[in-house]
C-alpha positions as CSV (number, residue, x, y, z in Angstrom):
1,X,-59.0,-69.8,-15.5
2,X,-58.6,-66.0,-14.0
3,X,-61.7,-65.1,-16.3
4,X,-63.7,-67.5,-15.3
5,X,-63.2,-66.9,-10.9
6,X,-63.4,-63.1,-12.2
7,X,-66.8,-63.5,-14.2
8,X,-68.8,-65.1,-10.8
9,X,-69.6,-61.7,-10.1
10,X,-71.8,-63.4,-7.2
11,X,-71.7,-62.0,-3.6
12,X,-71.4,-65.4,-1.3
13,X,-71.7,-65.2,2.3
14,X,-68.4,-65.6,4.5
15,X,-67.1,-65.7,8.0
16,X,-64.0,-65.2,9.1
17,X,-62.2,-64.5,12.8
18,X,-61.2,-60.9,13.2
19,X,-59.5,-59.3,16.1
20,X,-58.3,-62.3,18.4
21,X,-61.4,-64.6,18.1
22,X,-64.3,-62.8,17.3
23,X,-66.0,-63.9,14.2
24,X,-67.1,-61.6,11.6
25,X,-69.8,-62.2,8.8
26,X,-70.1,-60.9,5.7
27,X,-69.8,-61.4,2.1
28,X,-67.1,-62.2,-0.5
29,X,-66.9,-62.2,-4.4
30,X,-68.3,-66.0,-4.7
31,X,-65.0,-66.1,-7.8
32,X,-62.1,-65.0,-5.3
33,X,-63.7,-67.4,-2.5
34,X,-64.1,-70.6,-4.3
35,X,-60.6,-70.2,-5.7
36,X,-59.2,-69.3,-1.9
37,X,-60.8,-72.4,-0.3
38,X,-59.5,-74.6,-3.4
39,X,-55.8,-73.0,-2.5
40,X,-56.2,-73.7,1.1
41,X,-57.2,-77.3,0.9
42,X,-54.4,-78.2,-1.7
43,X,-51.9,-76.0,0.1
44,X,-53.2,-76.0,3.6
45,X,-51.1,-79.6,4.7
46,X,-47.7,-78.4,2.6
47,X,-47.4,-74.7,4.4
48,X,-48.2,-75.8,8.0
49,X,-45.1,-78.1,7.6
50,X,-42.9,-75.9,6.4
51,X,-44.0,-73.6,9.1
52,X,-43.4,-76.4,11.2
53,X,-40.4,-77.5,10.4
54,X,-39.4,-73.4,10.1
55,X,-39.7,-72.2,14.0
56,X,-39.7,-68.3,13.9
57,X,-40.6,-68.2,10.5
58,X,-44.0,-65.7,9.5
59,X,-46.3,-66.5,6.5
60,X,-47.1,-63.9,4.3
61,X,-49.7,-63.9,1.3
62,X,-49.8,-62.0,-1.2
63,X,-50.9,-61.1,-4.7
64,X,-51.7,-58.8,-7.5
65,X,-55.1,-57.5,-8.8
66,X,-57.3,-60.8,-8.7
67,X,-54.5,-62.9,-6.8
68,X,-54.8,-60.1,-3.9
69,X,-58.4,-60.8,-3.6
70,X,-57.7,-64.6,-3.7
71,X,-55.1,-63.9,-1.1
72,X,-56.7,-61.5,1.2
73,X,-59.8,-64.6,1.3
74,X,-57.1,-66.9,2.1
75,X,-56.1,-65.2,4.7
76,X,-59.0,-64.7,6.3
77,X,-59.7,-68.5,5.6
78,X,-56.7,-69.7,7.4
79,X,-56.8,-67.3,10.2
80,X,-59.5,-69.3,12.0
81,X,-56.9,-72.1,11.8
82,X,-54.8,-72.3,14.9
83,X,-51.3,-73.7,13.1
84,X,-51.8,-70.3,11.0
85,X,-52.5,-67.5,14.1
């Protein structure tokens, strides 16, 4: 499935929130973005919970060559989402 996100060499365009609440447009590898929104809305419910139910406890994503571009979208995906900021 990595070859696949990897071979939509597309450029997609994408918003995010940047610096407090100003929102920033640009554009993404269509591959890495589409798999970051699918992880967000399958994980998105599950981690604000555990954040929850975790006071004082800081999310960090992270990954490794394709995963860190997954991640870093991810970020920037739930960073306009108050339960994440």
């Amino acid at each position: 499935q990595d070859v696949l996100v990897d071979l939509v060499c597309e450029q997609t365009e994408f918003e995010s929130i940047y610096d407090g609440d100003e929102i920033r447009k640009g554009k993404a590898h269509k591959g890495f973005l589409t798999a970051a929104q699918r992880l967000a809305g399958e994980l998105h419910i599950l981690v604000a919970e555990a954040l929850r139910e975790n006071p004082g406890y800081e999310l960090v994503i992270t990954g490794h060559s394709l995963g860190a571009g997954v991640a870093t979208i991810l970020t920037l995906l739930w960073a306009r989402m108050p339960e994440f900021r």
